[in-house]
C-alpha positions in Angstrom: -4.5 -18.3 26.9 -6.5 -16.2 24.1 -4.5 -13.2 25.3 -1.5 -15.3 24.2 -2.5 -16.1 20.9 -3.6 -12.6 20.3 -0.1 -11.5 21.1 1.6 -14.4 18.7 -1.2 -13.3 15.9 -0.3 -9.4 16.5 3.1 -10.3 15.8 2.1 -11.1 11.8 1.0 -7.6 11.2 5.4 -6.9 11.4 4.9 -7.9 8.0 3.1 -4.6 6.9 5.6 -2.4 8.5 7.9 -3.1 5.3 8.5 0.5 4.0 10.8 1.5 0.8 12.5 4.5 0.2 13.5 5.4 -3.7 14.6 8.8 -5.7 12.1 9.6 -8.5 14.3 12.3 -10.7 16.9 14.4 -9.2 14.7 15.5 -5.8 11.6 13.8 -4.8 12.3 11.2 -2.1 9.1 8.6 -1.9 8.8 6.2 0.8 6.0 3.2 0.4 4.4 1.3 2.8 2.9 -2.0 2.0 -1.6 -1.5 1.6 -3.4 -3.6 4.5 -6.3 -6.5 3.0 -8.9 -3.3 3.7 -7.0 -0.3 1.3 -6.3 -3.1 -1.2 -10.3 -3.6 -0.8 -10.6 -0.2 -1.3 -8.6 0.2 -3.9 -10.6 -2.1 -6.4 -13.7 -0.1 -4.7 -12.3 3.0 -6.4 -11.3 1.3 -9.8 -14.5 0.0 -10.2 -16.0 3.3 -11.7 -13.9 2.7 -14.3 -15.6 0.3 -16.9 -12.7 -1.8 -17.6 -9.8 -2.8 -19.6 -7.0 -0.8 -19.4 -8.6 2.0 -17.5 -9.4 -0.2 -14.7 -5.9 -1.7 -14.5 -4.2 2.1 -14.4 -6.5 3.1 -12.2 -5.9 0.4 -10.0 -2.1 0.7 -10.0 -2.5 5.0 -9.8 -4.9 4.2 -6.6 -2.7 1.7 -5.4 0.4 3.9 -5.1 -1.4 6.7 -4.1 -2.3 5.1 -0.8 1.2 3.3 -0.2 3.0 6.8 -0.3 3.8 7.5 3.4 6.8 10.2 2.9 7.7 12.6 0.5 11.3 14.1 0.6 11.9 12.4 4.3 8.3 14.0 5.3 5.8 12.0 6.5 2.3 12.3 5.4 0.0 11.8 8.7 -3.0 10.0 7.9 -5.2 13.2 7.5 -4.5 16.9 5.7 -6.4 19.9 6.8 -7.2 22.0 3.5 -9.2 24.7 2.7 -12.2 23.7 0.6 -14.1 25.6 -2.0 -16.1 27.7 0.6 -12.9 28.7 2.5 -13.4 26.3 5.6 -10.6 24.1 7.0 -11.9 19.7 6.4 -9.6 17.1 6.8 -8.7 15.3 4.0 -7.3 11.3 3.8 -4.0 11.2 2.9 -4.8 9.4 -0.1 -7.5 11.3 -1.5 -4.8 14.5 -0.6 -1.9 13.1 -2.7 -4.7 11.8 -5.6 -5.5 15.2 -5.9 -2.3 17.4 -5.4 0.4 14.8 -6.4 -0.1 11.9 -8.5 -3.2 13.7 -10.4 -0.5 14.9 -13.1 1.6 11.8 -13.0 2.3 10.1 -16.3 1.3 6.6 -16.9 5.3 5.9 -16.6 5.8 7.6 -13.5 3.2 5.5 -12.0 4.0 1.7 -13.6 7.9 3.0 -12.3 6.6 3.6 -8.4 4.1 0.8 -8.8 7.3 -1.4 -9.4 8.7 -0.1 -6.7 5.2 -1.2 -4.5 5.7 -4.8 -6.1 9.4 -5.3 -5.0 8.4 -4.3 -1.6 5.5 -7.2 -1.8 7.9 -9.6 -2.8 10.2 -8.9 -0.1 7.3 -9.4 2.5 6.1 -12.6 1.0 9.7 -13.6 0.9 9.7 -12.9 4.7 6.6 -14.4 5.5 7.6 -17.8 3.1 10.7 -18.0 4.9 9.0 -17.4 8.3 6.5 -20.3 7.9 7.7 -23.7 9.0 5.9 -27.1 8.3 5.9 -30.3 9.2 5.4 -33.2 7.3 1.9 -35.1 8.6 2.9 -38.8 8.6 0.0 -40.6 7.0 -1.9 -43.7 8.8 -0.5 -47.0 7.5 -3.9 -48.7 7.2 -4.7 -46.0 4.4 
C-alpha cells in the first residue's frame, strides 16, 4: 500500500519537468527548467549576502535564472563542469556556479528581468497545471451544526 502512494506522490514531481525554450538576440537558444523547493532555498541562501533592497531582489532573480538554465543553443548543461582552476588542476564545478561565473556574470540587469520573465511564465503554466489537476469535493456539513 505505501509503495502505492509513493508511486501516485512520484507522479507530482511531472510538474517540474516543465522546460522553456526562447531566443535571446539573434543566436543564443536558452532552455529553463522550473527550480525544485531546495534551489529556490538555495537561492535566497545566496541572496542573503546581499544587505537588501534592490540588491537582494537582483540578486535573487540573477541567482534564480542562473540555476533554471539547462541548455544553451540546444546544448545541455550536465549538472557538473570540469574546469581548470587557478593552480591548473581539473574540479568539477555546479552548473550553476559555472554559468554565474562564465555566462550571466556580464549580463545586464535587462537581460536578466527579460529571462526571469521567461522563468515566471514557465511557473504560471505549472501552477496552471497543477490548479487544473486538483479536484475537490464539496464536504457536506452536519445538519445539527
Amino acid at each position: 500500500m505505501m509503495n502505492k502512494i509513493l508511486e501516485d506522490l512520484k507522479k507530482l514531481k511531472d510538474v517540474y519537468n516543465e522546460t522553456e525554450e526562447f531566443v535571446i538576440g539573434d543566436d543564443l537558444k536558452v532552455k529553463l527548467k522550473l527550480l525544485s523547493s531546495e534551489e529556490e532555498t538555495e537561492v535566497h541562501s545566496y541572496a542573503m549576502q546581499y544587505s537588501g533592497g534592490l540588491a537582494y531582489l537582483f540578486s535573487i532573480k540573477r541567482e534564480t535564472v542562473t540555476r533554471s538554465i539547462i541548455a544553451l543553443n540546444n546544448r545541455d548543461i550536465s549538472e557538473y563542469i570540469e574546469e581548470l582552476n587557478d593552480k591548473g588542476i581539473v574540479e568539477k564545478v555546479q552548473r550553476h556556479s559555472w554559468l554565474r561565473n562564465n555566462v550571466t556574470k556580464g549580463w545586464s540587469q535587462i537581460l536578466v528581468d527579460n529571462v526571469w520573465n521567461h522563468y515566471a511564465s514557465l511557473m504560471s503554466k505549472a501552477e496552471a497545471k497543477i490548479t487544473s489537476g486538483i479536484k475537490t469535493e464539496e464536504v457536506k456539513k452536519d445538519a445539527s451544526e
